[in-house]
N, C-alpha and C positions, 0 to 999 in steps of 0.2 A: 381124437375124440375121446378117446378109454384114456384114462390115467394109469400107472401101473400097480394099482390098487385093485384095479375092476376085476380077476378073477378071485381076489380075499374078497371082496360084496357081493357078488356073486354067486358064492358058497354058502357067504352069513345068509343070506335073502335065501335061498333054496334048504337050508340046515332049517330056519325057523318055517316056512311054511312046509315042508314035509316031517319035523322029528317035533315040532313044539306045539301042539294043536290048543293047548290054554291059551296061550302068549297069540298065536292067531284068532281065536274065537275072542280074546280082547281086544285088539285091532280092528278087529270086523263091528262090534259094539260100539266100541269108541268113535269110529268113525258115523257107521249109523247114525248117532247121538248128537254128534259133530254138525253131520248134513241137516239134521233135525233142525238144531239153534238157529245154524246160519238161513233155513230157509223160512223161519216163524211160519209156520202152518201152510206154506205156498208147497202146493205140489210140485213135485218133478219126477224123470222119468229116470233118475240116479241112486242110488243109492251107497251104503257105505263099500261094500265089495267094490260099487265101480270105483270110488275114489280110491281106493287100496290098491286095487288092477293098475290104473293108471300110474300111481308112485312108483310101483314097481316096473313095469315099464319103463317109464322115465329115466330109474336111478340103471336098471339094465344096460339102457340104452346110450347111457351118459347126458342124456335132457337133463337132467335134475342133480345140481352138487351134492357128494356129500363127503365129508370130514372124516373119513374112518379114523383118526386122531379123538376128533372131541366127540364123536358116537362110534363106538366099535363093535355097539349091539344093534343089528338091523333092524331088531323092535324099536327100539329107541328111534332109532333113524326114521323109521317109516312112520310112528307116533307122531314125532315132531310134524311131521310135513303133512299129517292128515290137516290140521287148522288154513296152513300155506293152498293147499291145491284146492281145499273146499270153498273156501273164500274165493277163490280164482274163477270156480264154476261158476259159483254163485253170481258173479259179477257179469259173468259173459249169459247166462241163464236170463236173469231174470233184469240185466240192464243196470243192477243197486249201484247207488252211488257211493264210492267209497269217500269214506268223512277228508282223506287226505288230500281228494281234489279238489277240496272248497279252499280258498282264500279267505283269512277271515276280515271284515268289511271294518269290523270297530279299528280303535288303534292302537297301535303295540302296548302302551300302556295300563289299559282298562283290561287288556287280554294276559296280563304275565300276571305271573301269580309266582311271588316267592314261596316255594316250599322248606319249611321248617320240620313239618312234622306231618307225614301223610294222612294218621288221625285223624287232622283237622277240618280234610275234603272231602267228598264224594268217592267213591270208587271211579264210579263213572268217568267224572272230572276230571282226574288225573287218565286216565286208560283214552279220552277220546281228545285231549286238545293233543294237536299237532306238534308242539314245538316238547313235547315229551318222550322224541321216537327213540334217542340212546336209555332213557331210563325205560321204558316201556321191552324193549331188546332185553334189558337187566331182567327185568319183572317176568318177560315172556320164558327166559331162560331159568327163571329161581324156581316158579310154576311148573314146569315140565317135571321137573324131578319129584312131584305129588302125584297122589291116584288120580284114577280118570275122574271123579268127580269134584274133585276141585277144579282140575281142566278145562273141564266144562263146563261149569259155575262160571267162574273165571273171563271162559269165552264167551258165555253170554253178558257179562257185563260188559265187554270190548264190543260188544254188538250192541250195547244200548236197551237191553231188556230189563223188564221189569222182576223182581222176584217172584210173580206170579206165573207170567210167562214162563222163564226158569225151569223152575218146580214142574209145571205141564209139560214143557217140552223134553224134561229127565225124568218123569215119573216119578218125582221125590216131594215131598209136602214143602209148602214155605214157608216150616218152621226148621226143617232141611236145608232150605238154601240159605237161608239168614243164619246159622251156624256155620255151614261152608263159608259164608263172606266173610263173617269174624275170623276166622283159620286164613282166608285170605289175605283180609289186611293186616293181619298181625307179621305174615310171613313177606307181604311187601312192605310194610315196615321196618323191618329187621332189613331186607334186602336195601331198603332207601336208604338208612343207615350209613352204611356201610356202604354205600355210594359217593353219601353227603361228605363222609368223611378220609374217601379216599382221593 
């Protein structure tokens, strides 16, 4: 069940919530913020600590992979998975359908969409069709290494929200989130890039 890693995460997980109190009190924000988006104004009886609790649990307990290779900082690690376990709640909570269990009914043709130059879509668009999950992996992964507020920008657009929405659900004006998008897609640009061409 323990990999022979688990007393090195262990330590990282226990080093950062006892010696790093900024680095936790971001955690705990981010996640708040987190639960915020994914639940658009529907109440619940959750909040970001328990999503936090619960990761660390998990990764404790060996529930939950994690890569002490590709994150060696347990911030990092615990970051990452606030989006994964939130969505997870959210789903078993409140029933949401997740956009990946639809089939889509048009025909493969009308539905593909060659991309050239990300620019030229939607955010949205690219972030919600289905047959984008390796590049969306790329983008999920290029994103992570930005502050929480791009994050979270970010996430709401994979959730299908409006800029308005957004901005209310982070406290920040929608002339805040429409700067954050631009830094978005310029930085998933660069990341498509560099997909397109490898």
């Amino acid at each position: 069940m323990f990999d022979e890693n688990h007393d090195k995460k262990l330590k990282l997980i226990q080093n950062l919530f006892e010696n790093e109190f900024e680095k936790t009190k971001k955690l705990y924000e981010y996640a708040d913020k987190t639960l915020k988006l994914f639940s658009s104004g529907k109440s619940t009886c959750r909040t970001g600590a328990d999503i936090i609790n619960d990761i660390v649990e998990k990764l404790i307990n060996g529930n939950r992979s994690w890569n002490i290779n590709e994150y060696p900082d347990a911030y990092m690690q615990i970051k990452y998975l606030v989006k994964s376990e939130t969505s997870n709640f959210m789903l078993k909570e409140f029933r949401m359908i997740n956009v990946n269990d639809f089939e889509n009914e048009d025909n493969e043709e009308s539905d593909s969409i060659n991309y050239n130059n990300i620019a030229d879509l939607k955010l949205s668009e690219i972030l919600l069709r289905e047959e984008n999950t390796e590049l969306i992996k790329i983008f999920d992964n290029e994103i992570s290494k930005f502050d929480d507020d791009i994050n979270l920008v970010y996430l709401g657009i994979k959730n299908g929200q409006q800029n308005q929405e957004i901005a209310k659900d982070l406290g920040l004006s929608v002339n805040d989130v429409e700067n954050i998008k631009k830094r978005i897609r310029r930085i998933l640009n660069k990341a498509f890039l560099h997909y397109k061409n490898n």
